[in-house]
N, C-alpha and C positions, 0 to 999 in steps of 0.2 A: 180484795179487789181494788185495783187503781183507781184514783178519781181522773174520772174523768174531762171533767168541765174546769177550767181555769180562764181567769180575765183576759182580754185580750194583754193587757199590759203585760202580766207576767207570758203571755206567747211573745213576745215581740220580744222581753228579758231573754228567754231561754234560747231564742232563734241564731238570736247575736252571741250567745256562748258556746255551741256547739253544730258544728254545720254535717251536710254529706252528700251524696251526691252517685252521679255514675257517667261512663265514658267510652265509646268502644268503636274504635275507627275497623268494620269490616269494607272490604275493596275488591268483593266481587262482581264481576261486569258482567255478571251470565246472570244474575237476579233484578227483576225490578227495583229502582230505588224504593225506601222504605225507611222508617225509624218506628221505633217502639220506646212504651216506656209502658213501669206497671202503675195499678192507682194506690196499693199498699193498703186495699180496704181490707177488713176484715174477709171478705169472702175474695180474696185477691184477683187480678187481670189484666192481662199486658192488653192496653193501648196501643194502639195499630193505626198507623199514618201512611199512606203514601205519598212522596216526594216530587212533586210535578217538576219540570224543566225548568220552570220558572224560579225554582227552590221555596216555593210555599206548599200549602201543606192539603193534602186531602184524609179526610176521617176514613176510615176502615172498621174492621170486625173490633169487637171489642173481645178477648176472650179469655175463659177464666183457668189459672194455673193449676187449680184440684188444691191449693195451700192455701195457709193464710197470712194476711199482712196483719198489721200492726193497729190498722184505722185510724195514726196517726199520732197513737201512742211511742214517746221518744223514750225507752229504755235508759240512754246512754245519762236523762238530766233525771233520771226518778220517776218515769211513767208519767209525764206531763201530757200533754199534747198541742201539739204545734207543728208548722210546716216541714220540719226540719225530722221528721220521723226515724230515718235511718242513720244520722249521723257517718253515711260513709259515703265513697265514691264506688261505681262501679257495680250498681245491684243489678244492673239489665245488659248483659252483654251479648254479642254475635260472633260469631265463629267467625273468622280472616277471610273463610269460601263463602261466609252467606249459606249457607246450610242448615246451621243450628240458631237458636237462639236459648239462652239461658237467664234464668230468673230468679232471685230469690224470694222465700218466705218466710219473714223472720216472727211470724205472728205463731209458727209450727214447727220450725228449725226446720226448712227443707227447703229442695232447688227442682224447680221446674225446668225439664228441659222440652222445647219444641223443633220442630222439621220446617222450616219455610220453604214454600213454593216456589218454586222457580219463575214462574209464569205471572200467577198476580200476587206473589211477596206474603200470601198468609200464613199466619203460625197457626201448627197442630201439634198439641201438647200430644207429647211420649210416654214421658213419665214424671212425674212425682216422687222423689227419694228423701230419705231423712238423711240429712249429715253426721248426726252423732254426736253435733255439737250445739251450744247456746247459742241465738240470735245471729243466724249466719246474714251478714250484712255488704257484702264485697268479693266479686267473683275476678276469676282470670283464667281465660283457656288457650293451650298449646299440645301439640303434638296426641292429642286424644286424654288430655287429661287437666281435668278441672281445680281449680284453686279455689279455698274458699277461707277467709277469715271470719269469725264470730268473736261478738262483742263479753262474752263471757269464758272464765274456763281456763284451767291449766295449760291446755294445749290451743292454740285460740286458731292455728291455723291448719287447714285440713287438705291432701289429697284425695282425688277419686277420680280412678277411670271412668271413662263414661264408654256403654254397651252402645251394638248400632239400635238398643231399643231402648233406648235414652237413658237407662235409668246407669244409678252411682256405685262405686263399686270402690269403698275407703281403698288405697296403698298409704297412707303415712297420715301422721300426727304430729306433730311441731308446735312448742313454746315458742313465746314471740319474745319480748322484753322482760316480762312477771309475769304472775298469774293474773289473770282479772284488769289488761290492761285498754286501753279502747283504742282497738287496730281501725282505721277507718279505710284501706285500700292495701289492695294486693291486685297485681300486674305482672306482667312477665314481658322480658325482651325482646327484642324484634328477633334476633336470632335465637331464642329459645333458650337460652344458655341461662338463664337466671329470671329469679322469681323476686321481686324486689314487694317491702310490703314498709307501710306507713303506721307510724303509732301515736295518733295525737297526746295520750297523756296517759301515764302512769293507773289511771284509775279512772270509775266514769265521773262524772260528774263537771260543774263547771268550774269547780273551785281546784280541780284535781292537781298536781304536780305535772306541768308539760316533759315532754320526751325531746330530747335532743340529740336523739342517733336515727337515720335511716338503714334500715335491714335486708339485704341483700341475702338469697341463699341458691347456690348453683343446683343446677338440675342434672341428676342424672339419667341415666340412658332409659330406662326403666318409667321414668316419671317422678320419683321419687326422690327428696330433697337430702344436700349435704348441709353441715353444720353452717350457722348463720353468721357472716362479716359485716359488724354494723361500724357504719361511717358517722361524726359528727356531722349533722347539720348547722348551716350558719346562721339558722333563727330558730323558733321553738314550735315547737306543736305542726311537726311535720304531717299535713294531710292529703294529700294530693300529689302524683307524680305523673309524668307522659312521657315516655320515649318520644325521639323525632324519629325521622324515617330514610329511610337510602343511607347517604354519609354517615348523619347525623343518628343513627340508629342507636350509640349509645350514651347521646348528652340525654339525660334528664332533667327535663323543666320542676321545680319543684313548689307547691304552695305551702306554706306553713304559716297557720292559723292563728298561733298565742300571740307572735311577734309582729301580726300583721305586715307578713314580708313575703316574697318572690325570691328564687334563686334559682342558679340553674348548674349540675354537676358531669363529671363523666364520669360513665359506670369500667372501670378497669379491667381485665381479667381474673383478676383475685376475686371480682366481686366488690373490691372498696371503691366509694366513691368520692372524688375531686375535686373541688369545687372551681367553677367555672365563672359565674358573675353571683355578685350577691352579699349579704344581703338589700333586696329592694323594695322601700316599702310600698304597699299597694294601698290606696288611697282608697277614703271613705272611712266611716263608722263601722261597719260590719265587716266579721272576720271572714278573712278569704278564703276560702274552702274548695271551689270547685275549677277545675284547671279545663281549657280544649288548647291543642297544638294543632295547626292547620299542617296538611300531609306535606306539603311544600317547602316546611320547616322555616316560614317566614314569620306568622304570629302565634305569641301567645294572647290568652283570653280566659281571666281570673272574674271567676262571679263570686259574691261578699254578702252576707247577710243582712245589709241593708238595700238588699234589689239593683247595686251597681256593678256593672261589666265592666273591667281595666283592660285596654290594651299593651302589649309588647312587642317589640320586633325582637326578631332571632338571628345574630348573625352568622356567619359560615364555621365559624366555632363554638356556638353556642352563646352566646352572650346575651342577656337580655337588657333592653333599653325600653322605659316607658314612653309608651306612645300617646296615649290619653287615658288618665286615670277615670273619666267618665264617660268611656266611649259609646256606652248605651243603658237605661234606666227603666223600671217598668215604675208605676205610683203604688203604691199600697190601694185597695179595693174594699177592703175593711180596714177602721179607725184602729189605731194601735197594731196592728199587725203589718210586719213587712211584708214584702212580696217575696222576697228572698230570690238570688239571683245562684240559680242552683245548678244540679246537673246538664249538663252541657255536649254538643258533641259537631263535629266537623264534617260536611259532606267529603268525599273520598277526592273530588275536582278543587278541595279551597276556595268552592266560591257562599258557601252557606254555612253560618253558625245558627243550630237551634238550643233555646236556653230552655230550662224548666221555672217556672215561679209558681211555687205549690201555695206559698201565700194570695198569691191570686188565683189560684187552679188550671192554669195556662202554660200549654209550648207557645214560646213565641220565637218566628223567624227573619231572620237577617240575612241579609246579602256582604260583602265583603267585600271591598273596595279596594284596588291598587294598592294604596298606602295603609291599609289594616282599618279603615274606619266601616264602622258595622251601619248598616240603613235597615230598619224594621219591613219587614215587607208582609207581613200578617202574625196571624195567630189561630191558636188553636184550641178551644177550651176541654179541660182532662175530664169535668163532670163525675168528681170521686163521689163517693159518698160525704165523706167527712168536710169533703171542699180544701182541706190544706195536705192532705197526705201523698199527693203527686211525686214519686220518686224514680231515679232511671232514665237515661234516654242514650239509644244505642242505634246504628241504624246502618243499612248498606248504602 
């Protein structure tokens, strides 16, 4: 059995060594605004917000996925526990229409899929399916068929169609880099055409050997992936990546974690990618983990596991240029634990960033200003069980 109680000290150690996160720009105008995020308890449950005009937040149903989370148990440092549970991006995602939302649970190796309401924005769980695989932690959906990486396992990345009765339906299996490597995101391009997937390190742990390729693999017609073109990255411990949108649909902002850097690439037709600006380093003590791209393609916005937001501008070619390395901060809430500056996601209009800080068990929301500076404009308290397991936030 894991132990489960450790000092704050060694929480606030392991938070700063391995990060994760989630991200999911849907841009449907037929659905009320809305954001979700799950709590990652043991008895799991997306968190349900709705989004006023004002871009702050109102609480909703809380409702449970039929799976379970982790309770804040971090696999990826040795069954610790700390804020940083899932060590990936990407657990809570929404469909492009605002139709679906999808969930992971990696406390059961299975993904919740729900139907949202058109009207008042609630999700009603479908189905509950197993993946087949270890610790699925990082989802991506296209054209009716789901992507998912797990943090264990020979083949660590998985296909499944998805029924219109939600449930998962494996087509493929695919190795990433090794076996047993810790994939923390998998995404897919704006035009469908490729499934790009992130691999912080060689192995789990903190001390692991960093990865220094990003893995592209094209999609075929089917759903179903072709052999993988993996590109050198220009810093280490690639984990976080975001397509921009319209033009820009396939520069790649890219965070990578070991080297505490920023870059940003084009994704080619081969599938290889090119490096565009970079590397940049992103400021602070804590490793930068969780990326948002505002749909406008003007900022980026890196949160670090010491509870700091870095701004970037994006120019017409992809470039990135630091705007403010401390452009927004939450305090730590408990002594020795960070707040952690986490999963992140961008209203659909570029006027609202909301961040997740599972070290303080809070969404907190911002407004976004002409020139990229972020202004706090409330918050939201997630009321997990465990108080730091808060992971995910995705939202139409």
């Amino acid at each position: 059995m894991l132990k489960r109680t450790v000092t704050a000290a060694v929480i606030s150690s392991v938070v700063l060594a391995a990060c994760g996160g989630s991200d999911n720009n849907g841009n449907s105008s037929t659905v009320k605004p809305q954001l979700f995020a799950q709590t990652n308890d043991t008895a799991n449950a997306v968190l349900h917000f709705t989004r006023n005009p004002d871009g702050t937040l109102s609480p909703g149903s809380t409702v449970l996925t039929g799976g379970k989370g982790t309770g804040g148990v971090t696999f990826a440092t040795g069954g610790t526990v700390g804020p940083d549970s899932l060590t990936s991006d990407n657990s809570v995602i929404v469909s492009s229409d605002g139709s679906r939302l999808f969930v992971t649970n990696a406390g059961d190796n299975t993904v919740s899929v729900f139907s949202i309401d058109k009207n008042g924005g609630n999700p009603t769980l479908l189905a509950t399916s197993s993946t087949g695989g270890v610790l699925p932690t990082s989802l991506a959906f296209a054209n009716g068929v789901l992507y998912v990486t797990h943090q264990q396992g020979t083949q660590q990345l998985g296909a499944y169609r998805v029924g219109t009765d939600g449930k998962l339906t494996q087509i493929g299996q695919y190795a990433t880099v090794q076996a047993n490597v810790l994939p923390t995101q998998v995404a897919v391009s704006p035009d469908g055409k490729f499934v790009l997937v992130d691999v912080r390190s060689l192995a789990s742990g903190a001390t692991a050997t960093p990865n220094n390729t990003l893995i592209a693999h094209p999609i075929n017609v089917d759903g179903t992936l072709g052999a993988a073109v993996s590109s050198p990255a220009t810093g280490q411990g690639p984990f976080a990546a975001r397509f921009g949108s319209g033009a820009q649909s396939r520069a790649v902002v890219s965070a990578e974690t070991v080297s505490n850097s920023a870059a940003s690439y084009q994704l080619g037709d081969t599938g290889a990618l090119t490096v565009i600006s970079g590397p940049l380093v992103v400021p602070g003590n804590g490793a930068p983990c969780w990326l948002s791209l505002t749909p406008d393609n003007r900022f980026a916005y890196v949160g670090n596991g010491s509870g700091i937001i870095s701004s970037y501008s994006i120019d017409s070619a992809g470039r990135l240029t630091l705007l403010n390395g401390i452009a927004a901060s939450e305090p730590p809430v408990t002594p020795g634990v960070t707040s952690l500056a986490e999963d992140s996601w961008v209203s659909p209009d570029s006027k609202y960033l909301y961040e997740d800080f599972p070290g303080d068990d809070k969404v907190v929301e911002y407004s976004i200003g002409t020139n990229g500076s972020l202004t706090k404009i409330g918050e939201q308290p997630a009321n997990t069980l465990s108080r730091i397991s808060l992971q995910g936030l995705a939202g139409i």
